[in-house]
C-alpha positions as CSV (number, residue, x, y, z in Angstrom):
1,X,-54.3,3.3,35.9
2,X,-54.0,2.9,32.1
3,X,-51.7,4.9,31.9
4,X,-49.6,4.1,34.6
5,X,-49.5,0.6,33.1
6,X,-48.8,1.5,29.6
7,X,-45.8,3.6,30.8
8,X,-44.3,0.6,33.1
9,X,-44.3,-1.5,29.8
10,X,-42.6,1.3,27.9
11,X,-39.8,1.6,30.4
12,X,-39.7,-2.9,30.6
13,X,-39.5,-2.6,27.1
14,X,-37.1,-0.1,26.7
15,X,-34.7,-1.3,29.5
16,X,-35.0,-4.7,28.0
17,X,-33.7,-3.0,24.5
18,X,-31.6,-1.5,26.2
19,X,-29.7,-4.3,27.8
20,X,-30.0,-6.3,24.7
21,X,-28.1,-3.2,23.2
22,X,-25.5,-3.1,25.8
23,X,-25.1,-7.0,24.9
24,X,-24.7,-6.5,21.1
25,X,-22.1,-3.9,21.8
26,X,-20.2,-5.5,24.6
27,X,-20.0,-8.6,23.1
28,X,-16.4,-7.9,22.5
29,X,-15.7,-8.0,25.8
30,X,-16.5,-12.0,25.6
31,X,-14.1,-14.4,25.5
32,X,-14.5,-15.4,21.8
33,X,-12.5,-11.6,21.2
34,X,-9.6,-13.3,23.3
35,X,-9.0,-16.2,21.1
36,X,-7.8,-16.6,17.8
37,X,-10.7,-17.9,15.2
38,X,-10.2,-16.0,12.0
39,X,-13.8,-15.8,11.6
40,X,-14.4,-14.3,14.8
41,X,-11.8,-11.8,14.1
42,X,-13.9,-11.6,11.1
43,X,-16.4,-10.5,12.5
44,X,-15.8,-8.8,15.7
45,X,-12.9,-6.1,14.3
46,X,-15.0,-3.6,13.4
47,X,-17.6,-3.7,15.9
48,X,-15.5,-1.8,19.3
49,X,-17.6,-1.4,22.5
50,X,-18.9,1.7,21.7
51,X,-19.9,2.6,25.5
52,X,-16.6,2.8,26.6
53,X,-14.9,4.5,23.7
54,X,-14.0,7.2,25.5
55,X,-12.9,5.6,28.9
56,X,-9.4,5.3,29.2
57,X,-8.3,1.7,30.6
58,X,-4.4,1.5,29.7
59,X,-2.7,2.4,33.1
60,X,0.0,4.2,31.5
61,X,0.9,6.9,28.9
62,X,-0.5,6.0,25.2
63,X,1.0,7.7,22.3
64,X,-1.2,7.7,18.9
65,X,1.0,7.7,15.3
66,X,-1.4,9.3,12.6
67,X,0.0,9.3,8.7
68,X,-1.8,11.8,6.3
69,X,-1.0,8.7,3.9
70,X,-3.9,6.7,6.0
71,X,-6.7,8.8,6.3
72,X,-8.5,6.3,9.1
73,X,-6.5,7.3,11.6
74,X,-7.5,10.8,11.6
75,X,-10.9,9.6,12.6
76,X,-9.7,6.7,14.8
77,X,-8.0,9.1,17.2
78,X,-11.6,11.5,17.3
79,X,-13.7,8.1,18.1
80,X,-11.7,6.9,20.5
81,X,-10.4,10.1,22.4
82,X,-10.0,10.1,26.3
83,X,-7.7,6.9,25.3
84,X,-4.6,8.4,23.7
85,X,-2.9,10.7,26.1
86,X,-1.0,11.7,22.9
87,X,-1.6,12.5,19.4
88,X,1.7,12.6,16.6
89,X,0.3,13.5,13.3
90,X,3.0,12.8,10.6
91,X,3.3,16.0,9.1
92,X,6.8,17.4,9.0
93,X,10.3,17.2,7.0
94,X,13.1,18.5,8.0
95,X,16.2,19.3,5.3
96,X,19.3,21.1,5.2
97,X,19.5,22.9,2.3
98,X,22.6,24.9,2.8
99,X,24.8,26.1,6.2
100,X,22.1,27.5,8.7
101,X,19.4,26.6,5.8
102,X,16.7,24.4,6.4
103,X,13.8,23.5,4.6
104,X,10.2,22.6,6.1
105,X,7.7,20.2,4.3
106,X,4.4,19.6,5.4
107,X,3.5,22.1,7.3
108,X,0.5,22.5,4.6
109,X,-0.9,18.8,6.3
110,X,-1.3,20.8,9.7
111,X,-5.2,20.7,10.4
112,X,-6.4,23.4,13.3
113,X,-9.9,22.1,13.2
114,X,-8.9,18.6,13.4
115,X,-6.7,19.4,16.2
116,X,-9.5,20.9,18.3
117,X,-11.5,17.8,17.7
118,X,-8.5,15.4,19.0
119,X,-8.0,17.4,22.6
120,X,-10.0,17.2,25.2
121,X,-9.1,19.9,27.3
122,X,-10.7,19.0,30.7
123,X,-8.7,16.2,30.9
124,X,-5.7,17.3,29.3
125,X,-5.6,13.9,27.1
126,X,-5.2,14.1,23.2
127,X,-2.2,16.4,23.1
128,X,-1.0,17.0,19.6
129,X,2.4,16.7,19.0
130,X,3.5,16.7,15.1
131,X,6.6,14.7,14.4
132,X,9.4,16.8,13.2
133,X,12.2,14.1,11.2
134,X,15.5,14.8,9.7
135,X,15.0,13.6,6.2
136,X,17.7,13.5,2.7
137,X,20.4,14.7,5.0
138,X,24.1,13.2,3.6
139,X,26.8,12.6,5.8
140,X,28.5,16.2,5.5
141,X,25.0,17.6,7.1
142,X,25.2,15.3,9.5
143,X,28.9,15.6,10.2
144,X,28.3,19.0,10.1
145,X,25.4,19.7,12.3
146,X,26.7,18.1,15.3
147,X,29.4,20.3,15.2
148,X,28.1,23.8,15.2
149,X,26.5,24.8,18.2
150,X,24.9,27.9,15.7
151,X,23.3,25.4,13.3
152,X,21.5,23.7,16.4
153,X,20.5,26.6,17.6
154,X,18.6,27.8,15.0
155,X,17.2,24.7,14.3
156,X,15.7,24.5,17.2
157,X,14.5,27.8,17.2
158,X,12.8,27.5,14.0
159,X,10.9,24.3,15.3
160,X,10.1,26.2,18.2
161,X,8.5,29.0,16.0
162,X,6.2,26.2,13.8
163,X,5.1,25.3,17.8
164,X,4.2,28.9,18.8
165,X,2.0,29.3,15.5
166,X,-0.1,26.7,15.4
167,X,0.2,26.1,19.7
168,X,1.0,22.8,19.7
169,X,1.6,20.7,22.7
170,X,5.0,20.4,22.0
171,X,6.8,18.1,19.1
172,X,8.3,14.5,18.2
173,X,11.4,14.7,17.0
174,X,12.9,11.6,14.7
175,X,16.6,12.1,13.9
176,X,18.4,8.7,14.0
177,X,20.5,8.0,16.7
178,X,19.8,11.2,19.0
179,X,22.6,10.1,20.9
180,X,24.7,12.0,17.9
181,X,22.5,15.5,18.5
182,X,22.2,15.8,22.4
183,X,23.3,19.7,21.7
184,X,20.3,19.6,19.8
185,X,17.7,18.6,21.4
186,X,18.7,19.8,24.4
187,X,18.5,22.9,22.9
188,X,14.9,22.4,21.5
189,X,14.0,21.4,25.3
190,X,14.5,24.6,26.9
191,X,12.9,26.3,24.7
192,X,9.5,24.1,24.6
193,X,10.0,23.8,28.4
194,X,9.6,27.5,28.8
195,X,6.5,27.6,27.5
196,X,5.3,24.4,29.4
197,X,5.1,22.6,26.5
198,X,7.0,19.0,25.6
199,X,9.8,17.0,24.1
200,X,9.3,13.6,22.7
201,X,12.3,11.6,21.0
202,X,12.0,8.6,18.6
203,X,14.5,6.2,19.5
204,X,15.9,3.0,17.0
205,X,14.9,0.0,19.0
206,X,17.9,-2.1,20.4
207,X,18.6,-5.0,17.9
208,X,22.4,-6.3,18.7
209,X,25.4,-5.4,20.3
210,X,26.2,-2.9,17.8
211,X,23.0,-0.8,18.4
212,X,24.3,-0.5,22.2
213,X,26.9,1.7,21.4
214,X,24.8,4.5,20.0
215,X,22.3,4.1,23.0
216,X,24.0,3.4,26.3
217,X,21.6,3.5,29.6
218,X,24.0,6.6,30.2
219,X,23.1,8.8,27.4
220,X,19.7,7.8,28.4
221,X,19.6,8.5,31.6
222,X,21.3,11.8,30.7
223,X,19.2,12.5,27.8
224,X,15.9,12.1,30.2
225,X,16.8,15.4,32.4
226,X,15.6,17.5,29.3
227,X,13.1,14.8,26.9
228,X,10.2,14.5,28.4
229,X,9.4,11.2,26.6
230,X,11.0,8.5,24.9
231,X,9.0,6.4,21.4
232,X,11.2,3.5,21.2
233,X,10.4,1.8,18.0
234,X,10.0,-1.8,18.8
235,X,8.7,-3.9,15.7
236,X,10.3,-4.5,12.6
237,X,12.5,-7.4,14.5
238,X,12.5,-10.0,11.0
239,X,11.9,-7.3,8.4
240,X,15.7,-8.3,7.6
241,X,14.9,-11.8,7.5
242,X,13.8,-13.3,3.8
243,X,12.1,-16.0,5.8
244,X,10.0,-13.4,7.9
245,X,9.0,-14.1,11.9
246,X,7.9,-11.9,14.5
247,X,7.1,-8.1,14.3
248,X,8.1,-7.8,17.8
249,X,9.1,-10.4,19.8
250,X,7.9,-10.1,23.4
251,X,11.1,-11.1,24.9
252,X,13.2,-8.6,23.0
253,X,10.7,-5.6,24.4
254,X,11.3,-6.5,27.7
255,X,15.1,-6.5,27.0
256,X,14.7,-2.7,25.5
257,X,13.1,-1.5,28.1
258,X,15.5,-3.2,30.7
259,X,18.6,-2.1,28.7
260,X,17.8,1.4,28.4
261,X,16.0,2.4,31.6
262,X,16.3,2.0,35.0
263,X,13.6,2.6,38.0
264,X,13.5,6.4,38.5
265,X,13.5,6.9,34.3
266,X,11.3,3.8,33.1
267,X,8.1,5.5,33.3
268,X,9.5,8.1,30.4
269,X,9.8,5.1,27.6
270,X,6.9,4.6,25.3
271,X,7.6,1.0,23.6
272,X,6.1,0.7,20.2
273,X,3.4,-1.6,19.1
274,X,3.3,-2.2,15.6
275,X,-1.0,-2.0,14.2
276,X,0.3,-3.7,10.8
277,X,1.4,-7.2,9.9
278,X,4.2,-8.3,7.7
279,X,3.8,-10.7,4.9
280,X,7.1,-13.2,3.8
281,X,7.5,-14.4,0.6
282,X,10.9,-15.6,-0.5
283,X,10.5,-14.2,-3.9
284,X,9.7,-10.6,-2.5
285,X,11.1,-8.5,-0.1
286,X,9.1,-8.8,3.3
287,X,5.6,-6.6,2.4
288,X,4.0,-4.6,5.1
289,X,-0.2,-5.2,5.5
290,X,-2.7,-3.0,6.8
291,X,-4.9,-5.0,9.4
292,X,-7.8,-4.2,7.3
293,X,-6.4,-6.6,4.1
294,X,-5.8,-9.1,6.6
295,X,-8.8,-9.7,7.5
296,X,-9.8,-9.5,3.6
297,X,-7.3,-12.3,3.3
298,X,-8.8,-14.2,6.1
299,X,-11.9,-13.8,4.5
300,X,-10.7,-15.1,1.3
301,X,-8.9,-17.9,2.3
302,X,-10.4,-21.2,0.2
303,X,-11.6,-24.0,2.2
304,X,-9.8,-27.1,0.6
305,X,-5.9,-27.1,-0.1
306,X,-3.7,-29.5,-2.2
307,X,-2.9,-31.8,0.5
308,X,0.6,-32.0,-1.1
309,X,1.3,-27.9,-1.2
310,X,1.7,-27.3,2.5
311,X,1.0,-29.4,6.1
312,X,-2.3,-28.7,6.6
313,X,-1.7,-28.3,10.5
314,X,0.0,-25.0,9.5
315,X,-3.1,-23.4,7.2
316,X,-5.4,-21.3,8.2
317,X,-9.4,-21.6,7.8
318,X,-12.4,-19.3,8.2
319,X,-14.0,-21.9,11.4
320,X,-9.9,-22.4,12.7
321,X,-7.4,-20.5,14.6
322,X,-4.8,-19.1,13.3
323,X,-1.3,-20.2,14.2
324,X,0.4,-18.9,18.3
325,X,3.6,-18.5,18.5
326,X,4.0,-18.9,22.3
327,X,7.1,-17.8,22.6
328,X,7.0,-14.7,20.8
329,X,3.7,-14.0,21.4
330,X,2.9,-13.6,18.3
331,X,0.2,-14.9,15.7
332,X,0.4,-16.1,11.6
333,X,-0.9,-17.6,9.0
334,X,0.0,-18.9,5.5
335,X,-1.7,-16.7,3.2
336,X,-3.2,-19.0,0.0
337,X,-5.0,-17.9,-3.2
338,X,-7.7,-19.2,-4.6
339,X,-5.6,-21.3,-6.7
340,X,-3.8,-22.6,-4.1
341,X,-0.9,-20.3,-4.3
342,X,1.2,-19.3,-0.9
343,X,0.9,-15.8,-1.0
344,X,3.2,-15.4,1.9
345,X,3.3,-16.0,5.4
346,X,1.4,-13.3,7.5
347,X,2.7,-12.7,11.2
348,X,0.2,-10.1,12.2
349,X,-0.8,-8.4,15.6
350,X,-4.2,-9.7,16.9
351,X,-6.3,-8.9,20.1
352,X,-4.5,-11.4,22.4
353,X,-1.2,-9.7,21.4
354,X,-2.2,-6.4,22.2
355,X,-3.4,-7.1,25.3
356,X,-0.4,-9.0,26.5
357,X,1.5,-5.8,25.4
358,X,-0.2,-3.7,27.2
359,X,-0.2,-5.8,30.6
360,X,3.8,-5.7,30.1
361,X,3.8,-2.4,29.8
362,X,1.8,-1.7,33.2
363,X,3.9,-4.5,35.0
364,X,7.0,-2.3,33.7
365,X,5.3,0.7,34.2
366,X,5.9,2.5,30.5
367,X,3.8,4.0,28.2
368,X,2.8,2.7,24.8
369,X,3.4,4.8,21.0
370,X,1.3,2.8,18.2
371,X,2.3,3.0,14.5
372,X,-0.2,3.9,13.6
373,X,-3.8,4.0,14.2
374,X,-5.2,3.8,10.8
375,X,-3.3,0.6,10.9
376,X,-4.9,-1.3,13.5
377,X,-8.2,-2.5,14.4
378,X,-11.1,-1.0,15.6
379,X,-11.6,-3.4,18.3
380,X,-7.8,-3.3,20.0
381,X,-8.9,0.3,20.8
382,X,-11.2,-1.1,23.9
383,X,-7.9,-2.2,25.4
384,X,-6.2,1.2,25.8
């Protein structure tokens, strides 16, 4: 009877420590994660519901950016696997050294082992798909290129031949405006395609009229017979702009995705969500931020202002909210020193912009590419 007794308190207890447990590490899931208090950010970033790590919740196709630059994501992509239905590691250049000469740098970054880790074979999520991109060609390469069927071919087929050797899933291919090298990739296509593997092309987001005539909803719907997937790179919308704003205005991704696709291609376009801020100063050009500095800024942020330097309405304190653009969907901050010193103005992604993302993108029914993990939060990663 003793016994029986002491082993019903062991299992209260430990169902009790349990649940507590669970508590701790759902406590994400509240609605203090939702909002915008810097020092909840603060202290909820790092802290992801672990239990659901690997349950994928994003209805549609995610596509994970890793940089050997930013080592994090290498390990944000093993944590979180079962969410990322693909996996672009960084790792190759592309030049033309000479007529039917090309050169290939990086392929020294390719990691086997880490590429084991990232798949999960029984659900056929994690896929790793290096991203191949044209880089230091002039305008005679270019010119050039597009114009010999022979050059394209073997470019192609020497891709091809990096995929057979280290069996990747297939490749992301960045080469400007692929509008310009249909031969090309079409080319690359047939042979990935024959040994079931795929095609996924970068594509400059849609900024002005001018951009439209390099990627009609023609070419697109042409180009989507043979590439399997589209990264549309939208964020970067007021890098131009001295003054800074937005990264990615949510108004201007919905007119990407309904410029370029239509109903039977949509679900092929992965938009892009930017996992950095941008910092504006006028005295500097506009200064990309890891997430992880912003929140060391947040952190740092002093607690009394000269009343004269800025409108206090617009700073940003560790018990306050930092600044919603409604509109835009979008939030920022002024970033001050301890001397009381604008630093900048921050416009940086947070939780409640992720997640309205990602509902536009299952209302739309596209897939997602994030630049790039080691970016981002750990926390966003309970959305996808």
């Amino acid at each position: 009877m003793k016994l029986l007794l002491l082993f019903t308190c062991v299992v209260t207890i430990s169902l009790v420590c349990c649940e507590t447990n669970q508590r701790i590490i759902n406590a994400n899931d509240n609605l203090s994660k939702h909002g915008l208090k810097a020092k909840e950010i603060i202290h909820n970033h790092d802290k992801p519901n672990v239990l659901e790590a690997h349950i994928k919740k994003f209805k549609g196709e995610a596509l994970a950016y890793v940089t050997p630059w930013n080592n994090r994501g290498y390990d944000v992509v093993k944590e979180f696997k079962g969410k990322f239905d693909y996996v672009s590691p960084v790792w190759y250049y592309i030049q033309r050294r000479s007529a039917m000469q090309f050169d290939f740098d990086g392929e020294h970054d390719v990691d086997q082992g880490w590429m084991k880790e990232v798949k999960d074979e029984a659900t056929n999520m994690g896929k790793v798909l290096p991203r191949f991109q044209l880089r230091g060609w002039t305008g005679e390469d270019l010119r050039v290129f597009v114009g010999s069927a022979e050059e394209s071919n073997v470019l192609a087929n020497e891709i091809n031949e990096q995929v057979k050797k280290y069996k990747f899933d297939g490749v992301v291919i960045e080469c400007g405006y692929p509008a310009f090298f249909q031969r090309f990739l079409a080319d690359l296509s047939l042979l990935l395609h024959k040994e079931s593997r795929q095609l996924i092309v970068v594509l400059p987001s849609i900024m002005n009229e001018e951009h439209k005539q390099y990627m009609k909803p023609e070419i697109f719907e042409t180009m989507s017979k043979y590439v399997d997937r589209f990264s549309v790179m939208t964020y970067d919308y007021s890098s131009h702009d001295p003054s800074g704003g937005p990264n990615a205005p949510i108004e201007w991704i919905m007119d990407n995705i309904e410029y370029l696709t239509n109903q039977q291609n949509r679900h092929q376009l992965l938009v892009g969500l930017n996992m950095y801020a941008m910092s504006y100063l006028h005295t500097r050009a506009p200064e990309p931020l890891v997430l992880k500095t912003v929140v060391d800024k947040l952190i740092d942020q002093p607690t009394e202002y000269d009343e004269l330097l800025e409108d206090e309405n617009q700073l940003i304190r560790s018990e306050e909210e930092l600044n919603w653009d409604k509109e835009h969907q979008e939030a920022w901050f002024i970033d001050i020193d301890e001397d009381g010193i604008r630093q900048g103005t921050v416009w940086t992604p947070t939780y409640r912009s992720v997640r309205n993302r990602l509902r536009l993108a299952e209302d739309y029914n596209v897939g997602v590419a994030l630049w790039e993990v080691g970016q981002g939060l750990d926390y966003f990663y309970d959305l996808f």
